[in-house]
C-alpha positions in Angstrom: 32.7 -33.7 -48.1 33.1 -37.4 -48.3 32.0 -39.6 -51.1 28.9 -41.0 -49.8 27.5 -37.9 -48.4 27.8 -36.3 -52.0 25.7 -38.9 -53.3 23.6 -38.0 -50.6 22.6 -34.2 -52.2 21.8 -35.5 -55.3 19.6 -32.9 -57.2 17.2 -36.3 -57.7 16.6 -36.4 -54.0 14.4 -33.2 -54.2 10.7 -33.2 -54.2 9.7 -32.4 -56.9 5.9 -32.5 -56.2 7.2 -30.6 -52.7 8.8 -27.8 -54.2 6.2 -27.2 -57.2 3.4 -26.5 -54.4 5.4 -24.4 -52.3 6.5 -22.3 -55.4 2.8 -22.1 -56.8 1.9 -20.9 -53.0 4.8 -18.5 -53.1 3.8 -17.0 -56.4 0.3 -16.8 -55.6 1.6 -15.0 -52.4 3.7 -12.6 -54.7 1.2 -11.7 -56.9 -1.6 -11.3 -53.9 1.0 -8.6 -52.5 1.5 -7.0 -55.7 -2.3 -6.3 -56.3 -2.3 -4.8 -52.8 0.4 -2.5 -53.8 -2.4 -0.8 -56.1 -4.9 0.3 -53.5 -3.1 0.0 -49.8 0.6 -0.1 -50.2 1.7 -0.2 -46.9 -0.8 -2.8 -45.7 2.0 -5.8 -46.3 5.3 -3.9 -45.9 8.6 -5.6 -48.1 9.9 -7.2 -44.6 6.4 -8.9 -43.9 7.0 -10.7 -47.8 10.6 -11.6 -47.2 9.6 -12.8 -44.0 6.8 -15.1 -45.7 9.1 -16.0 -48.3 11.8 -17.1 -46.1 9.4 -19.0 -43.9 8.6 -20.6 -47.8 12.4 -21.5 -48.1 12.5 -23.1 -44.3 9.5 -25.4 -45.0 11.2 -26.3 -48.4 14.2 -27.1 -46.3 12.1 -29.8 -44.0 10.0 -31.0 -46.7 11.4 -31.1 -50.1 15.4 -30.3 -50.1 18.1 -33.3 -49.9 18.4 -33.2 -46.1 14.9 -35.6 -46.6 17.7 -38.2 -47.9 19.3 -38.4 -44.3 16.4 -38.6 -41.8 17.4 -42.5 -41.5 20.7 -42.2 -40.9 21.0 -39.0 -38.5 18.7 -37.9 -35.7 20.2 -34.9 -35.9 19.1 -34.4 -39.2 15.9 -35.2 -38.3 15.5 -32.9 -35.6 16.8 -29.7 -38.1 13.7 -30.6 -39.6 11.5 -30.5 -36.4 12.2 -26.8 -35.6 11.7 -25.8 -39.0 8.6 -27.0 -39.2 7.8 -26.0 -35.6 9.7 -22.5 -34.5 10.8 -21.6 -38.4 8.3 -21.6 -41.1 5.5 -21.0 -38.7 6.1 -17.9 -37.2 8.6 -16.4 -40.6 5.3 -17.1 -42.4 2.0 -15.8 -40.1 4.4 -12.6 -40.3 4.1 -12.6 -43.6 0.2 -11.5 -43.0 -0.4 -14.5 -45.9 -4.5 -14.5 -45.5 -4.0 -11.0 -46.9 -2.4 -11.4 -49.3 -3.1 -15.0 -50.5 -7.1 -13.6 -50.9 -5.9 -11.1 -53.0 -4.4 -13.4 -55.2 -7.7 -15.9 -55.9 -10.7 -14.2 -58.4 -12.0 -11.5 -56.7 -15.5 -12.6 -57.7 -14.8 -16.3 -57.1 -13.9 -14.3 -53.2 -16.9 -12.0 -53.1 -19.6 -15.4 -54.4 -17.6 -17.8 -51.3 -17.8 -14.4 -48.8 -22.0 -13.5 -49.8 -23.0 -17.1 -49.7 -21.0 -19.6 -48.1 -19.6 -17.6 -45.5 -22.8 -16.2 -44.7 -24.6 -19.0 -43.6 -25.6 -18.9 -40.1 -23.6 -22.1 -39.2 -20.5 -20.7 -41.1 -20.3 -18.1 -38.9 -20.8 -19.6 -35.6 -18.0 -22.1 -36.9 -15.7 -19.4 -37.8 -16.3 -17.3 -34.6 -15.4 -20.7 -32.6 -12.5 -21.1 -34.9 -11.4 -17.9 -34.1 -11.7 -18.3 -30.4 -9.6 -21.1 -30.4 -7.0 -19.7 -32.3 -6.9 -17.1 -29.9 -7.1 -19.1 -26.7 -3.2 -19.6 -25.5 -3.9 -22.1 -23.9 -5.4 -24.2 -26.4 -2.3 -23.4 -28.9 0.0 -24.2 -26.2 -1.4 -27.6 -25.4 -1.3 -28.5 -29.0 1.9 -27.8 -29.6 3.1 -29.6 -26.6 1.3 -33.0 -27.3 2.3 -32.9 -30.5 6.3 -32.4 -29.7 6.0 -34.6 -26.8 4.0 -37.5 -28.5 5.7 -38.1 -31.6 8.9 -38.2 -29.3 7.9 -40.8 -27.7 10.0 -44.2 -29.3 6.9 -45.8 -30.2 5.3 -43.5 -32.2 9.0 -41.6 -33.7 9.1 -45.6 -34.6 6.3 -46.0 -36.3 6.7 -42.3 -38.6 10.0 -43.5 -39.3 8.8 -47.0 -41.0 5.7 -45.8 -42.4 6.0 -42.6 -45.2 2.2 -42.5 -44.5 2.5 -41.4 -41.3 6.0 -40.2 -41.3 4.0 -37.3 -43.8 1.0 -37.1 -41.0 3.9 -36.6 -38.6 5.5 -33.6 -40.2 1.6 -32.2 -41.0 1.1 -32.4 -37.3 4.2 -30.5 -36.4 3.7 -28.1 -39.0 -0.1 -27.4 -37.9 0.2 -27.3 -34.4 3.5 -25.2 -35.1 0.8 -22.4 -36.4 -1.0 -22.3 -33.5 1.6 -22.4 -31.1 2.7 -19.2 -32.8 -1.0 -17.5 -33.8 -1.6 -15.7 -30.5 2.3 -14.8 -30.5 1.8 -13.0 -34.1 -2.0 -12.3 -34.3 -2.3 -12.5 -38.0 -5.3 -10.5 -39.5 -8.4 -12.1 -39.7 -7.0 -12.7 -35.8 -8.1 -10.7 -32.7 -6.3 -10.6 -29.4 -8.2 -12.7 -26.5 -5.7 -12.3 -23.4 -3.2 -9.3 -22.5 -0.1 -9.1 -24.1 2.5 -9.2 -21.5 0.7 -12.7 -21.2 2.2 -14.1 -24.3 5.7 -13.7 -22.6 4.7 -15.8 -19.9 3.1 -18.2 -22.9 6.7 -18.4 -24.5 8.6 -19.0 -21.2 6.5 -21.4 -20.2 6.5 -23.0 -23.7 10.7 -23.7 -23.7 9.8 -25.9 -20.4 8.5 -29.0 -22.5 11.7 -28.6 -25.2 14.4 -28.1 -22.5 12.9 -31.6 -21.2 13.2 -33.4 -24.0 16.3 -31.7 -24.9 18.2 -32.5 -21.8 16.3 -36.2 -21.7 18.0 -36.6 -25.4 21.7 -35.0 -24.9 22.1 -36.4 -20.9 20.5 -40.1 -21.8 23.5 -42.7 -21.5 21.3 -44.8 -23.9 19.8 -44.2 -27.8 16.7 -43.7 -27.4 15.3 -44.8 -30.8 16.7 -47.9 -31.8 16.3 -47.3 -35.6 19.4 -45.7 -35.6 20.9 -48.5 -34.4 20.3 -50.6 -37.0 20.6 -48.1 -39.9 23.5 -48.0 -42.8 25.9 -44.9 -40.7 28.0 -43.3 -43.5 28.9 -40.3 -40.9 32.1 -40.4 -38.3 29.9 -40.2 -35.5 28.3 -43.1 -32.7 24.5 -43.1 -32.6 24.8 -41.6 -29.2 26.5 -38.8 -30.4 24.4 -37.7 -33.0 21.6 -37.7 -30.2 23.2 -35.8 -28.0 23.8 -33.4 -30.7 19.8 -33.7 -31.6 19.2 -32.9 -28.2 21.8 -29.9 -27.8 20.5 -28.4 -30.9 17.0 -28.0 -29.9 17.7 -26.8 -26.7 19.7 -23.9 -27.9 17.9 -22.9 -31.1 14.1 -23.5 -29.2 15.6 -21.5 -26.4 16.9 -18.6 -28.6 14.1 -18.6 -31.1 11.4 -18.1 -27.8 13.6 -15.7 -26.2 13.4 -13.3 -29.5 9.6 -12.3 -29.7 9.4 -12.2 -25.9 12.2 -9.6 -25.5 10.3 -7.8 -28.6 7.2 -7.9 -26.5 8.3 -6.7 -23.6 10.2 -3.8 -25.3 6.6 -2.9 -27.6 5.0 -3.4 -23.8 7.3 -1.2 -22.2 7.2 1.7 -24.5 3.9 2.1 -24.0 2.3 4.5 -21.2 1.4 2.0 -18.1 -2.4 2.2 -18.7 -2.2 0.5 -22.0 0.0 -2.6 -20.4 -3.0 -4.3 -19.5 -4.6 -3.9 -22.7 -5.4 -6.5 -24.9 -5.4 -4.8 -28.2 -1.7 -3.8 -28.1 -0.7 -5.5 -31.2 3.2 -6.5 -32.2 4.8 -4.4 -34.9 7.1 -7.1 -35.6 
């Protein structure tokens, strides 16, 4: 490792006020999981908290490591950060069953006042039932995600994330946000019920790699950079500008492309082992 990248991973360039939240979320996570130990131990099994952990680590990764340092000098860097905030952390954490556990964790009479009188409130309910629809609607989830991978790809607005911390932070929010409800109908956390057939979902996530290989191809085939601010930035790596965006580009279109393909073939297998009346069957719930 050269010089100048060394100075790069500096333990100063981590966020602090990053990391503390994700490790006060993590513990609160823990110690939800540990109370449900006591009266339903094999409601959140060990691989569901390392899966929510890890999904922790990835969205430490985007948001708070060093690799933050180099989102202005390599788009390659920048795009790591994309898919862990969009095909990583999202779906590592909903497996994680974290409303579960993460109730568990908050004052159980602090849970049973907001649950009695809050949540009962005619308007509450109606609010979450719509909620819930839309959380379960595929087609809702898919358009989000979409929009918000294609829009804040397009040079104009990647420009204006990338000079503004305001809305390079509303950026990331979006990606991570939209990233959960791309991947909701694909998990179907609890509180969530299933609204379409299952073998739908791998039609959902075939369709969904359509938008990515675009942009991916658009990125790694383009003779041209595409976003100027890495034109004009200090490069302390050994490669062109055009390089490092064709290597953005190659990188989502192989990791988006192998993350999707994972849950669809587990799908298809849960689908397939079950006796051809049940196919059609929307309450045939993943195990994964």
């Amino acid at each position: 490792m050269t010089p100048p990248i060394q100075s790069e991973f500096t333990p100063w360039s981590i966020s602090y006020p990053v990391t503390f939240v994700l490790f006060l979320v993590s513990c609160g996570y823990f110690r939800g999981w540990l109370r449900l130990q006591n009266t339903s131990p094999n409601l959140i099994l060990p691989w569901q908290v390392a899966a929510f952990m890890s999904g922790m680590f990835a969205l430490w990764l985007a948001l708070g490591s060093p690799l933050r340092s180099l989102h202005h000098e390599l788009l390659s860097i920048h795009m790591v950060d994309h898919i862990l905030l969009m095909a990583v952390a999202p779906p590592l954490i909903l497996l994680g069953a974290p409303f579960r556990s993460l109730m568990q964790a908050l004052p159980q009479r602090f849970v049973r006042k907001v649950s009695t009188g809050f949540l009962s409130w005619l308007t509450m309910r109606r609010l979450g039932q719509r909620l819930s629809r839309a959380l379960g609607n595929p087609i809702f989830c898919w358009i989000a995600a979409v929009v918000a991978l294609i829009g804040w790809h397009i040079p104009a607005a990647f420009a204006l994330a990338m000079h503004s911390s305001r809305w390079h932070a509303f950026e990331y929010a979006c990606f991570f946000a939209t990233g959960l409800l791309f991947w909701w109908p694909v998990i179907q956390p609890w509180p969530g019920l299933a609204h379409s057939p299952r073998w739908s979902i791998v039609l959902y996530l075939f369709f969904a790699t359509f938008p990515c290989d675009m942009l991916s191809a658009f990125l790694t085939f383009c003779d041209r950079v595409v976003y100027p601010c890495y034109l004009s930035g200090n490069r302390q790596f050994s490669i062109s500008p055009l390089q490092d965006q064709e290597y953005a580009g190659a990188l989502m279109w192989v990791c988006v492309t192998f993350i999707y393909l994972l849950p669809a073939v587990v799908i298809t297998t849960q689908l397939l082992s079950h006796s051809p009346d049940r196919l059609s069957s929307s309450q045939v719930r993943p195990t994964f």
